[in-house]
Steps between C-alpha positions, in 0.01 A plus 500: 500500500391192566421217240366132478841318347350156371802350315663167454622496859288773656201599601434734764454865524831689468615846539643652183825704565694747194879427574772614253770272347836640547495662104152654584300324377160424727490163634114328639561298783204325658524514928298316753244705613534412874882477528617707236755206394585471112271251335628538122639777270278519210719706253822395334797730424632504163737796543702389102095558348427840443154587679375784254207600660444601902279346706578153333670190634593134455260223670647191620227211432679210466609240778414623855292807335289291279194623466617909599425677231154367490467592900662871420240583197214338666582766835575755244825535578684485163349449115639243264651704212537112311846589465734244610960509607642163477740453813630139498285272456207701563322786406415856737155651386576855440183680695412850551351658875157571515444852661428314774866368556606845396343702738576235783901487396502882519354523807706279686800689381 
């Protein structure tokens, strides 16, 4: 599926791809559309906090991603659940898939 990613330091039309961290859990990594190169992962893995629902994930908004979790609900990607993980010295938003996402994860598996 292919998106508009307008963040902090992008903005061009990407290629979202469902990868899997190595505990499972889904990963959204953004790809050049033409090359197929990595452009940004736009989940983060907190495998020590418990995830108690499926089909929800971490975004990563801060420093190079500033500005993705705006880009993912405004392409209807993911929806902001308000719910927020410390990690450092930031903060994940905790976001759930839209049935877009969901359908689009399952069929690339």
């Amino acid at each position: 599926m292919e998106i508009m990613a307008k963040t902090k330091h992008l903005n061009e039309t990407a290629t979202v791809r469902f990868a899997e961290y190595e505990n499972g859990r889904v990963a959204i990594q953004l790809l050049d559309c033409e090359t197929g190169e990595p452009l940004t992962v736009a989940t983060v893995n907190l495998p020590d906090i418990p995830l108690s629902k499926d089909h929800h994930t971490f975004i990563k908004d801060w420093s190079e991603n500033e500005g993705m979790l705006a880009c993912l609900v405004r392409e209807g990607i993911v929806e902001d659940t308000g719910i927020r993980q410390a990690t450092g010295y930031v903060e994940a938003a905790l976001c759930k898939w839209t049935v877009r996402a969901q359908w689009e994860c399952q069929k690339g598996a």
